[in-house]
N, C-alpha and C positions, 0 to 999 in steps of 0.2 A: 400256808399249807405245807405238808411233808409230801414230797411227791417221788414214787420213783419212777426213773424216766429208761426205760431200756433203747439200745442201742442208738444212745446219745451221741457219737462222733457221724450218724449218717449225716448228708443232705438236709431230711426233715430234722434229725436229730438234735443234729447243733441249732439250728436258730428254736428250736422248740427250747433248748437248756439255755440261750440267751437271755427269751422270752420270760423263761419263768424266774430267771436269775435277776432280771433288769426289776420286776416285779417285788422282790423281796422273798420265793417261797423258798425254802431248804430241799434240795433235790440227792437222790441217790442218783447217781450218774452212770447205770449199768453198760460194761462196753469190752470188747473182746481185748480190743489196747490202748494199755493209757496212756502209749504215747500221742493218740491222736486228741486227746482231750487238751483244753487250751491252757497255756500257762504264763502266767502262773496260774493256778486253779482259781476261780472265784469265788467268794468270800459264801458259803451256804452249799458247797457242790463238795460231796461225799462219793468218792469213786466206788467201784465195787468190780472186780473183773469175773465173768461170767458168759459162757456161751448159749445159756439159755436149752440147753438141750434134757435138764433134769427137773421134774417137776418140785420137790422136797426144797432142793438150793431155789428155786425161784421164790419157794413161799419163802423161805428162811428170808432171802432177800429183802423182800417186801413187804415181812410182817409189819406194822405200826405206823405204814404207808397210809396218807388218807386218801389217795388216788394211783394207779399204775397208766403212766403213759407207754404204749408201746408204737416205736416207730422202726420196727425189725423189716428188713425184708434180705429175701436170701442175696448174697453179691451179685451185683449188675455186671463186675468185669469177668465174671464165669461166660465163657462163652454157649455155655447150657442155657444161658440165663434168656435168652433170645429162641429156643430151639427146643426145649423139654420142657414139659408140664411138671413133670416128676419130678424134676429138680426145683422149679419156683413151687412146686408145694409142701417143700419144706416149710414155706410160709403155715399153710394150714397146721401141719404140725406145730411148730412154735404157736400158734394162737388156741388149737387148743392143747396146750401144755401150759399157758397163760390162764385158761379160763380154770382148768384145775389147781393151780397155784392158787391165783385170787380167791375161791370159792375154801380152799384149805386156811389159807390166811386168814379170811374172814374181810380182806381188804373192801372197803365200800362202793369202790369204783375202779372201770378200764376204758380206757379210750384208746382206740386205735387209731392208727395214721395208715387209713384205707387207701381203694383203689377209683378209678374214675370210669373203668371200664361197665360195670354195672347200673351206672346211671341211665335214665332213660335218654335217649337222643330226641326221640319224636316218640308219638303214641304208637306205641307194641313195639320199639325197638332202642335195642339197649347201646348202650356206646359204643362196644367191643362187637356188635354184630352192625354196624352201622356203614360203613366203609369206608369211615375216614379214620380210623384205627388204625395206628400202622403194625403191618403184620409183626413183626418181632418182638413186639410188645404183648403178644394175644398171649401166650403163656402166664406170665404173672398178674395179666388178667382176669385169667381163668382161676387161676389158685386164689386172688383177692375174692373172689366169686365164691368160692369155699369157704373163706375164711370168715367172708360176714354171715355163710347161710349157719356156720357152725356158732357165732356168737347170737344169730337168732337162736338156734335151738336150745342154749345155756339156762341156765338159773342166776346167772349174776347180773349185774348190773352194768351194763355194756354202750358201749358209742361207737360207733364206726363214722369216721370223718375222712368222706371222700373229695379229693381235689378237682380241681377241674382237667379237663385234658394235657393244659401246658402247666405245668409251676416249675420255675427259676428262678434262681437269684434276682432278687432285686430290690425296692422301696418299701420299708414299712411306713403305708401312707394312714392305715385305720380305718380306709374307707372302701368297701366292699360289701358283697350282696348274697345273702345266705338262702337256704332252702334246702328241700328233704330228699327226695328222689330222680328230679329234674335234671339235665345238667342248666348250668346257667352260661350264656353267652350274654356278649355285649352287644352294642349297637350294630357293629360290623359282624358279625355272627362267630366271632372269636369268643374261647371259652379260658380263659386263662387266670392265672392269679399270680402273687411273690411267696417265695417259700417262709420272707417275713411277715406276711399278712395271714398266709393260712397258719403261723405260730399264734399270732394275737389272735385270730380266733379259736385256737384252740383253747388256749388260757383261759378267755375268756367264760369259754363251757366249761372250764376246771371251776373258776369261780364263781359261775351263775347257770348251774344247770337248766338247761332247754332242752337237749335232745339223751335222755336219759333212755334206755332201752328200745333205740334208734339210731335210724343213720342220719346225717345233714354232709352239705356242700358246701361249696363258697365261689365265687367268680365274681370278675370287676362288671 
C-alpha cells in the first residue's frame, strides 16, 4: 500500500514508519525535520516537509495515498502542553484540517493515533474523569476528545485508535488484546501496551479493515 504517514519522527510516529517499512508499504513520511527521520532513509520512505497547517498542501500531499495515517500531536516539551486546552487544541485543528484534506483528495482512508482519555474506565465514567488521570495530562485529553467528536461528525472514512493509559517503548511481541470503547486492563488492573505493539496493530487495521468509522484500543 501507499501510505502517507504525517508526523512520522514522533514517539508514535517512528515505530509506526518502522512498522509499515518492516512490511513492505511505500510511505510518504510527512515531518517538520528531516533531520529527525532515520538514516540512511529506508528503502520505500518518500520525505515530504510540511507543518500541516494548510489545508490545499495537505491534499496536494496525499493525493494517490491509499490511506493517511496521522500521528500529530502538538509538542509535549511546550510547557502549555501540561496547562492550556487552547494550546493542545491545536490538535483539533490539525484533525479537522485533515478531514478536509482527505475528503478534497478523495483519499479512501484516515486513521488517527488517538487519545486514552475518553475511553470508558468503569460504567458512566470516562478515563480522563476517573481519577487516576494524571492532572497535566487532562488538556490533551480534552482536545483528543474534540478531535474524535469532530471525525464522528465527518463524512470520511475515519479510525480513531486509542492507547491504553501507559505506552512506552518496548517489545514487539504481536500478542495483545483489542476492543472498542472500554479501556482494557490486565490481570493486575494495569492498562498498558508497547509503542511497537500499538504500530503492529495499527498496520494491521491498515491492511484488514475492522474498525472503519470507528474507534478501537488495544492493552496487554
Amino acid at each position: 500500500m501507499n501510505i502517507a504517514l504525517l508526523a512520522a519522527t514522533g514517539r508514535a510516529g517512528r515505530t509506526i514508519l518502522n512498522e509499515l517499512v518492516g512490511r513492505g508499504h511505500q510511505v510518504t513520511a510527512v515531518v517538520r525535520n528531516l533531520d529527525k527521520l532515520p538514516k540512511p532513509l529506508p528503502r520505500g520512505v518518500t520525505p515530504v516537509v510540511d507543518d500541516l497547517t494548510r489545508v490545499d498542501r495537505i491534499a496536494e500531499i496525499i493525493a494517490g495515498a491509499d490511506a493517511v495515517v496521522s500521528a500529530y500531536g502538538p509538542p509535549s516539551g511546550d510547557p502549555r502542553y501540561t496547562s492550556d486546552e487552547s494550546y493542545t487544541d491545536e490538535l483539533v485543528s490539525v484533525t479537522k484540517r485533515l478531514i478536509a484534506a482527505v475528503h478534497k483528495a478523495g483519499v479512501a482512508r484516515l486513521i488517527v493515533v488517538g487519545g486514552a482519555g475518553s475511553l470508558t474506565f468503569s460504567p458512566g465514567v470516562t478515563v480522563v474523569d476517573s481519577g487516576y488521570w494524571p492532572p497535566p495530562y487532562v488538556p490533551i485529553a480534552r482536545s483528543h476528545m474534540k478531535a474524535l467528536a469532530a471525525l464522528r461528525a465527518s463524512d470520511i472514512n475515519w479510525t480513531y485508535f486509542s492507547p491504553p493509559m501507559l505506552i512506552e517503548p518496548g517489545e514487539r511481541t504481536g500478542k495483545f488484546r483489542l476492543g472498542e470503547d472500554d479501556l482494557i486492563k490486565d490481570e493486575q488492573g494495569t492498562s498498558r501496551v508497547s509503542f511497537e505493539d500499538y504500530a503492529v496493530a495499527l498496520v494491521n487495521e491498515l491492511e484488514k479493515p475492522v474498525h472503519e468509522r470507528a474507534r478501537f484500543t488495544i492493552g496487554y
